[in-house]
LUMPAKOL-629294 format. One record per residue (C-alpha): residue in one letter; x negated, y negated, z. Coordinates in steps of 0.2 Angstrom, whole numbers, padded with zeros to 4 digits, always signed. Layout:
BEGIN
AXYZ;...
//
This chain:
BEGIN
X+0780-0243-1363;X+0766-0244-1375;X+0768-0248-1393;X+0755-0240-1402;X+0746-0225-1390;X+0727-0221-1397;X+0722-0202-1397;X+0705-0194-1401;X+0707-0178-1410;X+0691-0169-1407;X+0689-0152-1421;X+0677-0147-1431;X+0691-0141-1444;X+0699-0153-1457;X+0712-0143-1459;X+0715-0142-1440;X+0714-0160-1438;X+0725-0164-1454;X+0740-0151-1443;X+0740-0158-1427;X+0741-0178-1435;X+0757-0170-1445;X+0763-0163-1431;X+0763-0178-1419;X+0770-0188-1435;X+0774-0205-1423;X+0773-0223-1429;X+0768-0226-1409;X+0753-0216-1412;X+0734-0219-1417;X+0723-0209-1421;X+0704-0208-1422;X+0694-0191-1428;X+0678-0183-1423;X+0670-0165-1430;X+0654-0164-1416;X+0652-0167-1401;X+0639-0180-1402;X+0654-0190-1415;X+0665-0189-1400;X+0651-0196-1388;X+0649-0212-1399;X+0669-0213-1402;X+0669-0212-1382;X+0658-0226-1379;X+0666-0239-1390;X+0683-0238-1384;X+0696-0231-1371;X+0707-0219-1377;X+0726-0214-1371;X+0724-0195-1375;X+0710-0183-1382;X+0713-0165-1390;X+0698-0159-1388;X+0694-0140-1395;X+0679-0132-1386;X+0670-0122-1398;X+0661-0137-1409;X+0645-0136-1420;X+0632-0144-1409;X+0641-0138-1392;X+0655-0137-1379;X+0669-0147-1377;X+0668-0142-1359;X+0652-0154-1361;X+0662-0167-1364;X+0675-0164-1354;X+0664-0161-1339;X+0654-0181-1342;X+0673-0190-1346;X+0680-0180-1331;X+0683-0195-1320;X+0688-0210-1332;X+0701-0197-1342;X+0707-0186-1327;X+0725-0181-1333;X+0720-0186-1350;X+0713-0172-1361;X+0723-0157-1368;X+0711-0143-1374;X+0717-0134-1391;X+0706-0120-1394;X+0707-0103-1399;X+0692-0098-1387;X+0702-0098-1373;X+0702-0087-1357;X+0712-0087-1340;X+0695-0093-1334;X+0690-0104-1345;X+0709-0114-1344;X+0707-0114-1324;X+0688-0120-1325;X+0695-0136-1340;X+0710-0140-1326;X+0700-0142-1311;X+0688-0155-1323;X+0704-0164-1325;X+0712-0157-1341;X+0730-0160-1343;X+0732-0143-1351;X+0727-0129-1363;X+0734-0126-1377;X+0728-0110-1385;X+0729-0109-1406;X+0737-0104-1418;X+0747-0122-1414;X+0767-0122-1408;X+0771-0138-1417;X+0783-0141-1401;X+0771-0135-1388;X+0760-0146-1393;X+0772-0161-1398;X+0781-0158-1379;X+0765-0157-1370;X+0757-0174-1377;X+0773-0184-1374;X+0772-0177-1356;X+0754-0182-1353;X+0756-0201-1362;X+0773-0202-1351;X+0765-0196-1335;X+0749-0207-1337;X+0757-0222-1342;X+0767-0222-1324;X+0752-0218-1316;X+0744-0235-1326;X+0763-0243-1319;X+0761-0238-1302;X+0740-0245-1303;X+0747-0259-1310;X+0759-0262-1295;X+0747-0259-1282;X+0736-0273-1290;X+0750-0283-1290;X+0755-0279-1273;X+0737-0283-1267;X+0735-0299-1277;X+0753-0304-1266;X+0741-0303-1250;X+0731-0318-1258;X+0740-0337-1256;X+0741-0341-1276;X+0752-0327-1279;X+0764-0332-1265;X+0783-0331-1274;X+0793-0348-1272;X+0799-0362-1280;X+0806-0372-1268;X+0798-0390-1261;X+0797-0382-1243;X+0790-0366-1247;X+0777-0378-1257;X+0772-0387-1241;X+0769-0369-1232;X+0759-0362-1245;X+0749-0377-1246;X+0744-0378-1229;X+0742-0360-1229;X+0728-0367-1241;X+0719-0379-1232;X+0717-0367-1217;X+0710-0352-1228;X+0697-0365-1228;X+0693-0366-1212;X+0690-0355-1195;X+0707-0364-1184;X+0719-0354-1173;X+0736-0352-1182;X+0750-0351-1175;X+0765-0348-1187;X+0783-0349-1184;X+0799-0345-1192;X+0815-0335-1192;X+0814-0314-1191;X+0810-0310-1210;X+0804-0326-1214;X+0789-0318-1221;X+0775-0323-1207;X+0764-0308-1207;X+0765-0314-1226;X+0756-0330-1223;X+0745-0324-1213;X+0737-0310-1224;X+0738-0323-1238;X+0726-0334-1226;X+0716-0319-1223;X+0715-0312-1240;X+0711-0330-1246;X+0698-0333-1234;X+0678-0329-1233;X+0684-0318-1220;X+0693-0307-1234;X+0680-0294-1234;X+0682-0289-1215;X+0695-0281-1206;X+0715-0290-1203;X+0722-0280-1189;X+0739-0282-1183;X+0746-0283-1167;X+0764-0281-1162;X+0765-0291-1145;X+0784-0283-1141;X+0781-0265-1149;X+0771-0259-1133;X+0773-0258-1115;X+0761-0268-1105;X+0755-0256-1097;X+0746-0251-1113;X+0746-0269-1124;X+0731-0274-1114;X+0721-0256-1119;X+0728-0258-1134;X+0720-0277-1135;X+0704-0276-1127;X+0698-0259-1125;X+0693-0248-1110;X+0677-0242-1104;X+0675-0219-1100;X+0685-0218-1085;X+0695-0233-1085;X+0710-0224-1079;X+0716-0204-1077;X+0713-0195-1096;X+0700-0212-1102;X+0688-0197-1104;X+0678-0208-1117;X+0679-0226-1122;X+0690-0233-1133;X+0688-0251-1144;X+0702-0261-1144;X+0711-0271-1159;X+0700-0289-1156;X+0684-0277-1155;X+0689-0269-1172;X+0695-0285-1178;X+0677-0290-1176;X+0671-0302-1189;X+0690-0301-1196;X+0706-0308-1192;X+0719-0302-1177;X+0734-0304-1182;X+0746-0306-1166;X+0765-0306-1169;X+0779-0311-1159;X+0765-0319-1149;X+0779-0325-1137;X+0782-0307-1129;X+0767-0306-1123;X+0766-0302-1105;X+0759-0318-1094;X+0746-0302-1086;X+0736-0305-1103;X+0740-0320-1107;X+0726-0328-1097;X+0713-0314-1106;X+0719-0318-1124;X+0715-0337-1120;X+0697-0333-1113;X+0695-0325-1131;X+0701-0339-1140;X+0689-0352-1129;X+0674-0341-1131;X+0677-0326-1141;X+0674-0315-1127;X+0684-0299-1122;X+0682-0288-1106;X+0685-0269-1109;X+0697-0260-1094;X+0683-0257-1080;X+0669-0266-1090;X+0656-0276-1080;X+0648-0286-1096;X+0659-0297-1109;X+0658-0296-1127;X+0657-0306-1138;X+0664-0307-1155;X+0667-0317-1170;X+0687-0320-1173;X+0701-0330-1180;X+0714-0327-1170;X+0735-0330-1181;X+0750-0329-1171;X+0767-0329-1175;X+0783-0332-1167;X+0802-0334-1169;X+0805-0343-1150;X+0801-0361-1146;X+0785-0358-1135;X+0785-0376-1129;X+0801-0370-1121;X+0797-0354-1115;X+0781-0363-1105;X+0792-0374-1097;X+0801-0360-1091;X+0785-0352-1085;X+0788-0338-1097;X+0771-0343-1108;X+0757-0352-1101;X+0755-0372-1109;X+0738-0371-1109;X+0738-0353-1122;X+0753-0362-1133;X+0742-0379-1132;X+0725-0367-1137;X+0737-0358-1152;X+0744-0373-1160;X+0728-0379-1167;X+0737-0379-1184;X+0755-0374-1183;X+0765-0367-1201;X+0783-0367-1199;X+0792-0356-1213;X+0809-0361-1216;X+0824-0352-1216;X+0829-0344-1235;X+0846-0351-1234;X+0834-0369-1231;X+0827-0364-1247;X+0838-0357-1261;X+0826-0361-1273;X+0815-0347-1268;X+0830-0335-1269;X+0832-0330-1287;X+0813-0328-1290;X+0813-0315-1275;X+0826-0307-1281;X+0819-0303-1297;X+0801-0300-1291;X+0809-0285-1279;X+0821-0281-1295;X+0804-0277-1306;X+0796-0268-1290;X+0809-0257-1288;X+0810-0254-1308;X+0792-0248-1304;X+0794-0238-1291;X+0810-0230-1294;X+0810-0230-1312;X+0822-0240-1315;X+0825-0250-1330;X+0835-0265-1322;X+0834-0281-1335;X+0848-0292-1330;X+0859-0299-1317;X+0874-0305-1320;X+0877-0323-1319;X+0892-0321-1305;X+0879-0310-1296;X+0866-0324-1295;X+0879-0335-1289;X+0886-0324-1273;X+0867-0321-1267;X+0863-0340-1270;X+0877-0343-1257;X+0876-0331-1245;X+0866-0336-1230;X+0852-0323-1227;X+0851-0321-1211;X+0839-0306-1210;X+0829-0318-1222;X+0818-0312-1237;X+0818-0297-1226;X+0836-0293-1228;X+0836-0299-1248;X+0820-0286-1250;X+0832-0272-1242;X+0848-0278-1250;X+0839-0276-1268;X+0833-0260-1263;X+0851-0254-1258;X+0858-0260-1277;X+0842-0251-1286;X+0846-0233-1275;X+0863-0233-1283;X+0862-0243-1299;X+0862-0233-1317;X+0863-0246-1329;X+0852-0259-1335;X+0863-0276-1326;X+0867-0279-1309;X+0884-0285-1308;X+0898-0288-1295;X+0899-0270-1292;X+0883-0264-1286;X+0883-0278-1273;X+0885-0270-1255;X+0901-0275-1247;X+0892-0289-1236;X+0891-0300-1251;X+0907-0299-1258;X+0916-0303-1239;X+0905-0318-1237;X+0910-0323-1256;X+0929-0320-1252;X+0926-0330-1237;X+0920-0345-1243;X+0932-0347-1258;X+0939-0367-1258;X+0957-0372-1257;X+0964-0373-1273;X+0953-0356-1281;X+0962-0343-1271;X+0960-0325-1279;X+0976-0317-1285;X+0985-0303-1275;X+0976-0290-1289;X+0960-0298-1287;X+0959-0296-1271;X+0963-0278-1273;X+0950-0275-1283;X+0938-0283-1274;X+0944-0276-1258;X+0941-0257-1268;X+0922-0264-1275;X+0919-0266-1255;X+0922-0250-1248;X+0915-0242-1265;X+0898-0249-1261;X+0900-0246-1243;X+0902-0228-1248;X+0889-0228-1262;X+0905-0222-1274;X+0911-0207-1264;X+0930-0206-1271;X+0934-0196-1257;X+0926-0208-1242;X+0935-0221-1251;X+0953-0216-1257;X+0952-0210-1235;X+0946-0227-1230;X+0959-0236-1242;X+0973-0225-1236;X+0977-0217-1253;X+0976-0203-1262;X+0961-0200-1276;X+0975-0199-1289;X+0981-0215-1283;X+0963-0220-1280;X+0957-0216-1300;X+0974-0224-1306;X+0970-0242-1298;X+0950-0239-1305;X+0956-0236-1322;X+0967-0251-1322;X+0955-0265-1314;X+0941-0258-1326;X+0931-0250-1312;X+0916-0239-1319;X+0913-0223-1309;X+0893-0224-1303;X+0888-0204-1303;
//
């Protein structure tokens, strides 16, 4: 939150003006005054404001008038206070993008509620800009999250082929974060202003992929009533983006390897090529080399991919990167959930740094969103982990750092707590006990109830 929040008061009344300062008596607030509407105009253009009270019956006009030309930059941000107010004129102030109207004589806490409810709902609104920025500036290479020497070496290379118009073929483990490399390449390329389409080569049936792909001419097929453009045509001047490039069906493999030798696509039923400007990325979690000595995908299309290959490591190849992930999808969900998550607890930090991720960043993403949807304090300990964490961390315990029988109890209780996102009843009937029994073991192993 803000420290300080600036707010115009806009009345042509001292007295007025003198009231509504005493009333919102806060050492976050600022205030700056103006008695006509031409004051407001000049205060308007010299600065951004957080909020504006703004009456509407002024010496030299409307405040309608300013209301009407600020509509757009303070949409959400302007509470009338007037004592000319109508059902009309209320409706007419909300649809320019009033916040509300206040009519006068003042209530001290109307007014003191409904300013505290417009700076609170703006500033997440500025939260939630301020994620998406973040979110799009993650698409571009520089803002790629790591720290480990591996992860360096992908993003480098990642660089290098921003730079240039090369096939890329990327591989890596499900949730490794390939379609992530390959936007950053996009987004980081002087392609960046046309289209990134992606293409999931085992999400559709190939009776449809090669429509889906290249397009079909009016009459193609029964129902092809009109033509249609596929992804590569609307990719045009862009970037396809062809995942699990391994699945596609050898019927189009030969297709997509005319498009990546000429550029060229044939349309269903189409008598004339067409020819576009592409740079084709592919990614893949098999060993193609292998696949095409099996016949399954042809050499010359993996030869014709690999003109620069990225491999992404495995997480558990780079623990590193771990911790700095976590905490990036820690503050995303703080965002979006409102959530005010500050810490995780050193004994936290060292079970995920152990566990092997098998899902990848994918499963740490969804694992950090699971703690978030239950958490209700400001520190993620032991106890908000899902059960997963805690077995593996049991598992993997040495010889010689065995827990006690009582630890193990209470571990064993954390588990099926967090399977059950705290249901007492799921629980106590999982653990074979009763509640009583149940509440009686949580009170003795310090077990906070999560509501």
């Amino acid at each position: 939150m803000k420290e300080h929040y600036s707010i115009l008061i806009v009345d042509d009344e001292v007295a007025m003006r003198e009231l509504m300062k005493k009333i919102l008596n806060q050492v976050e607030y600022t205030f700056s005054e103006a008695r006509t509407v031409a004051a407001a105009n000049r205060l308007l253009e010299k600065r951004k404001y957080d909020l504006i009270l703004l009456d509407l019956m002024l010496p030299d006009g409307s405040g309608m008038d300013i209301l009407e030309k600020i509509s757009v930059e303070y949409r959400n941000r302007v509470i009338i206070v007037s004592g000319a107010g109508t059902v009309d004129i209320a409706v007419e102030a909300m649809r320019n993008g009033a916040f509300d109207f206040i009519k006068k004589p003042l209530d001290n806490k109307a007014l003191s509620a409904t300013v505290s409810k417009a700076l609170q709902l703006n500033q997440q609104l500025d939260d939630f800009r301020t994620l998406k920025d973040k979110l799009s500036d993650r698409s571009r290479i520089d803002e790629i999250i790591y720290k480990s020497r591996s992860m360096g070496e992908v993003v480098q290379k990642a660089k290098e082929c921003a730079h240039s118009n090369k096939t890329v073929l990327i591989t890596g483990e499900t949730g490794t974060g390939k379609e992530l490399i390959a936007r950053a390449i996009h987004y980081s390329s002087e392609r960046s202003q046309n289209p990134f389409i992606t293409f999931n080569c085992s999400a559709i049936p190939v009776g449809l992929a090669e429509s889906e792909l290249f397009g079909f001419e009016k009459g193609a097929f029964t129902g092809a009533d009109k033509p249609f453009q596929g992804k590569f045509f609307l990719a045009d001047k862009g970037t396809i983006f062809l995942d699990e490039i391994g699945d596609l069906h050898p019927e189009i493999q030969p297709k997509l390897l005319r498009v990546l030798e000429n550029g060229e696509i044939f349309p269903l039923k189409s008598a004339q090529p067409r020819t576009l400007n592409i740079r084709v990325i592919a990614a893949t979690n098999r060993d193609l080399e292998e696949n095409g000595d099996n016949c399954q995908f042809r050499k010359d299309l993996y030869f014709r991919l690999q003109q620069v290959v990225i491999e992404i490591p495995p997480l558990r190849k780079r623990k590193p990167d771990i911790l700095p992930l976590v905490e990036y999808f820690v503050n995303l969900n703080n965002l979006t959930r409102s959530k005010q998550v500050e810490e995780i607890d050193e004994e936290v930090r060292e079970i995920l740094l152990k566990y092997p991720w098998p899902g990848n960043v994918r499963e740490l993403k969804h694992a950090v969103e699971e703690i978030m949807s239950v958490i209700t304090c400001p520190k993620i300990k032991v106890e908000h982990l899902p059960s997963r964490f805690l077995k593996h961390h049991e598992a993997i315990l040495p010889e010689g750092s065995f827990l006690k029988l009582q630890d193990l109890e209470k571990n064993h209780i954390l588990c099926v707590l967090g399977a059950t996102r705290y249901n007492l009843q799921k629980t106590a009937k999982i653990l074979g006990i009763g509640r009583p029994v149940l509440y009686r073991k949580m009170k003795k192993y310090k077990i906070k109830r999560i509501k």
